[in-house]
C-alpha positions as CSV (number, residue, x, y, z in Angstrom):
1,X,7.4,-35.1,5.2
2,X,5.9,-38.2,3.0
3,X,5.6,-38.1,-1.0
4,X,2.5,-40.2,-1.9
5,X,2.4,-42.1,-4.9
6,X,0.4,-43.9,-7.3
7,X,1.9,-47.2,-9.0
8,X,0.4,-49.0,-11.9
9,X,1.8,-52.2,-12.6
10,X,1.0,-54.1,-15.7
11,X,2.1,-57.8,-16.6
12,X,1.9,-59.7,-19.6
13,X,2.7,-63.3,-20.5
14,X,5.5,-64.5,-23.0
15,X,3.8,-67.5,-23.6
16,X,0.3,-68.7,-24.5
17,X,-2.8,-67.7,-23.1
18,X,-0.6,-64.5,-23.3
19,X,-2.8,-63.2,-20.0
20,X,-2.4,-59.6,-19.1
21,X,-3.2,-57.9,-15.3
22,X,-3.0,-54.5,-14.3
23,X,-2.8,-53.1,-10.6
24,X,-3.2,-49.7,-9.2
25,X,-2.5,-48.8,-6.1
26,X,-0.8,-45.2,-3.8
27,X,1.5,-45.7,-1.2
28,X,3.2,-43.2,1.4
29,X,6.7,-43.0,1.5
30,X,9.5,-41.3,3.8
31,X,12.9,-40.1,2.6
32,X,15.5,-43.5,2.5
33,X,12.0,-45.8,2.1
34,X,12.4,-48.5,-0.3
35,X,9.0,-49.4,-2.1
36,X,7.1,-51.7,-3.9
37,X,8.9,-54.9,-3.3
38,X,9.8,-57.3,-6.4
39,X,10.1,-61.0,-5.5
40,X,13.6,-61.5,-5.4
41,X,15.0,-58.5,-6.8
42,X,14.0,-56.7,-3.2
43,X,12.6,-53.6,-4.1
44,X,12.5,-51.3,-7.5
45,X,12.0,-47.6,-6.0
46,X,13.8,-45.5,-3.3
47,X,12.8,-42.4,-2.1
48,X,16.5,-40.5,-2.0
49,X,15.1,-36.8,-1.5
50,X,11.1,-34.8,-1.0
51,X,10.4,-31.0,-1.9
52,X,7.3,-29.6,-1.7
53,X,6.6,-29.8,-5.6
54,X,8.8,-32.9,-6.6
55,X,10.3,-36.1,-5.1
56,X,13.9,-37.4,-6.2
57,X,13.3,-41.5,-6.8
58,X,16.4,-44.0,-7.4
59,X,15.0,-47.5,-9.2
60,X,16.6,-50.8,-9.3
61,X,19.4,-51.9,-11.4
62,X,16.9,-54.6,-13.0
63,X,14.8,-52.2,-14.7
64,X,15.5,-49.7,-17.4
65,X,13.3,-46.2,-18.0
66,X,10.6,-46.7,-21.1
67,X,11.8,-43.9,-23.7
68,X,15.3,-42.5,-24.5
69,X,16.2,-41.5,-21.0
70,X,18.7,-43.1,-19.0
71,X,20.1,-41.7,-16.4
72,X,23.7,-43.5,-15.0
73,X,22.7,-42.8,-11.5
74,X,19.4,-44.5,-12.0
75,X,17.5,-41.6,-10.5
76,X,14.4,-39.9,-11.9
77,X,12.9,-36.5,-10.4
78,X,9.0,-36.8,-10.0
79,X,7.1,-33.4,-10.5
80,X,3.9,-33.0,-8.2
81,X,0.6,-33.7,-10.5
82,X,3.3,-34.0,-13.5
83,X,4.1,-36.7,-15.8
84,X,4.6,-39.9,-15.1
85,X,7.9,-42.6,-15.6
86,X,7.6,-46.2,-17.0
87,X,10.0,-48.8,-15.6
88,X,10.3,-51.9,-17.5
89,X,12.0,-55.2,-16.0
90,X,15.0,-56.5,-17.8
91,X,15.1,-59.9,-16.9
92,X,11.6,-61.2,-15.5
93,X,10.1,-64.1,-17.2
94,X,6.8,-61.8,-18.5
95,X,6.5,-58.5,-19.5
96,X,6.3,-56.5,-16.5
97,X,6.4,-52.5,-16.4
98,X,5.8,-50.3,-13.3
99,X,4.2,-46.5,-13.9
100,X,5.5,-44.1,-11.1
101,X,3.3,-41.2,-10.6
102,X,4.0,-38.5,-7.6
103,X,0.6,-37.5,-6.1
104,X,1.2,-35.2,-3.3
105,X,3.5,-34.3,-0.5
106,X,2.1,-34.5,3.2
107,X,3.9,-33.3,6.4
């Protein structure tokens, strides 16, 4: 089984001309997959677990949730067609944040 998602990643600069970018894309993952690679960081999402409604997603150290949650195990739980998770970078040299939506589940 494969949980397909969609990731929006947005980037702003610090510093003047204070440019922004925004990229969509979906990718298929397996269970243990690492995705969406970071530069030197490696990777910021692992897929630890699929169901048929939900995927179970562990994110790197480097970034924090957007909002009031924060898990310790750094894991978040995906709902199929549900809401969505921010992930903002703690340490990059612009503003980047990553939007984690799960799509579907394919056998």
């Amino acid at each position: 089984m494969k949980a397909v998602f969609e990731i929006r990643s947005m980037q702003q600069d610090w510093q003047p001309p204070f440019k922004k970018s925004e990229e969509i894309k979906q990718v298929e993952v397996s269970e243990n997959e690492e995705f969406e690679a970071d530069g030197d960081s490696g990777f910021v999402f692992r897929l630890i677990r699929i169901g048929d409604e939900y995927a179970n997603v562990q994110f790197n150290r480097l970034y924090t949730i957007k909002g009031h949650e924060h898990p310790n195990d750094r894991t978040v739980r995906l709902q199929k067609q549900g809401d969505s998770y921010s992930f903002s970078a703690l340490w990059n040299a612009n503003g980047v944040t990553k939007k984690l939506k799960l799509i579907d589940t394919v056998v």
